[in-house]
Each structure stands twice: as C-alpha cells, then as structure tokens.
C-alpha positions as CSV (number, residue, x, y, z in Angstrom):
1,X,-4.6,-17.3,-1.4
2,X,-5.0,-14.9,1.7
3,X,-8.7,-14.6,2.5
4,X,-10.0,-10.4,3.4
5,X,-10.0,-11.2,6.9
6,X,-6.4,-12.0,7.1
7,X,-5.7,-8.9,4.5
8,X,-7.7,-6.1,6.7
9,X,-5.7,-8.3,9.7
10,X,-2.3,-7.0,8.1
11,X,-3.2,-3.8,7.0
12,X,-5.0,-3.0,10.3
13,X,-1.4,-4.1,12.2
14,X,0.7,-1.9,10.9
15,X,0.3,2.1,10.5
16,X,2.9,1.8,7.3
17,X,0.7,-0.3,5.0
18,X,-2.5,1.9,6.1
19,X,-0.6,4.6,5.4
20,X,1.4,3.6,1.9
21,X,-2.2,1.9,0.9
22,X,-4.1,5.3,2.0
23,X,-2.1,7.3,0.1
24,X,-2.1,4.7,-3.1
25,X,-5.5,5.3,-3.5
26,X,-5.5,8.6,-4.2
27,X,-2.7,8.2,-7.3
28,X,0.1,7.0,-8.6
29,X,2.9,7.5,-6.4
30,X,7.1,6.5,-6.9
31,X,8.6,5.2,-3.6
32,X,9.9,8.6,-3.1
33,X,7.4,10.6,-4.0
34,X,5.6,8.3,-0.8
35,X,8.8,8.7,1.6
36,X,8.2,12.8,0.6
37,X,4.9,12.9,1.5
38,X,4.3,10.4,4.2
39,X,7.5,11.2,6.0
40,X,8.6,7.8,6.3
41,X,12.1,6.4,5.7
42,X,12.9,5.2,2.7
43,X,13.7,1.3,4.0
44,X,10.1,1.1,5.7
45,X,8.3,2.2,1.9
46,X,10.1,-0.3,0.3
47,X,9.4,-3.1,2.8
48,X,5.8,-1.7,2.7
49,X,5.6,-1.9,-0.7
50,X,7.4,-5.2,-1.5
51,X,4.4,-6.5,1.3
52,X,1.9,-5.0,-0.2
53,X,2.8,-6.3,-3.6
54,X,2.7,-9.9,-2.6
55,X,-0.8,-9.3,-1.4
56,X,-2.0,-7.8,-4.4
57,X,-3.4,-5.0,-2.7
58,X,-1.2,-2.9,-5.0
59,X,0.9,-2.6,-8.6
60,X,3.8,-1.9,-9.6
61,X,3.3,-0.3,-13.6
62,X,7.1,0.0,-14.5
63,X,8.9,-3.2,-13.1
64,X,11.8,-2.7,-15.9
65,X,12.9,0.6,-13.8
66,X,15.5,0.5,-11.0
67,X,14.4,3.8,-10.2
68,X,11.2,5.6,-10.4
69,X,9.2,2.7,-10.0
70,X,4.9,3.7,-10.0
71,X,2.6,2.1,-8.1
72,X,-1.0,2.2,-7.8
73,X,-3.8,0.5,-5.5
74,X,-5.8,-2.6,-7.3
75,X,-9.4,-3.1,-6.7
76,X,-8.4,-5.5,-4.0
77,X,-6.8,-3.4,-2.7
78,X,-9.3,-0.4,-2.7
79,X,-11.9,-3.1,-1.2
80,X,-9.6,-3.9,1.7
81,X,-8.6,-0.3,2.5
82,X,-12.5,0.7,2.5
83,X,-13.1,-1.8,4.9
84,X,-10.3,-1.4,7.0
85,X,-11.4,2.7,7.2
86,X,-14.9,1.4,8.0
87,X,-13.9,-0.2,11.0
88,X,-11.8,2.5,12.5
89,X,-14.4,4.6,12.4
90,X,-16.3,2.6,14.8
C-alpha cells in the first residue's frame, strides 16, 4: 500500500494527474470528455488515468465498455487532491 505522502508526492509531480484528478472531482467524466475539456492528448488521459487507477485515487464505473468508459474521484482520492491544493497555496 502507498502511504499519502508518496500519493500527494505523485500527484504533486506531474500537472496531468493534478489536472485529470482536479477535474474528477467535480463529476463523472469519459476519457474524452477529459481530453475535450482539459486540452490534453488523448495518450497522456489514458496513461493518467490507468495511474491513477492503480492508486485508487479514482474509479472506473463501467469497466465492461471499450468505449465510453466513466470515471469518478474516490474518497482517497478527494483527501489527497485537498491536500495537494492546500499546499500549493502556500
């Protein structure tokens, strides 16, 4: 198991998971719906997301789909995202 510190680590590195988690937490979002509105490519969602997933910071609701996939922020994930915007506001 990956303890918060490494979590807020990760998402702190990279400006796709803050983003792709960011915008998680406001809804449920398909990868292209994300690549639409965060204006990133559709190979870096999908990397984003498979990372994401293994951390359990989000979920995917539809795993039978090829396409159309939703996904949605867990409560993990909403913890490490508020800390994570707590700190960049310092």
């Amino acid at each position: 198991m990956v303890n918060k510190w490494d979590l807020r680590g990760k998402i702190s590195a990279s400006v796709y998971r803050k983003r792709v988690l960011s915008k998680l937490n406001e809804g449920v979002f398909t990868p292209k719906e994300l690549e639409k509105d965060l204006n990133i490519k559709m190979s870096h969602v999908s990397r984003t997301l498979t990372e994401l997933q293994k951390l359990n910071l989000i979920e995917c609701l539809t795993p039978a789909l090829r396409k159309g996939r939703q996904y949605r922020i867990t409560k993990q994930g909403e913890k490490i995202l508020k800390e994570v915007e707590k700190l960049n506001k310092k």
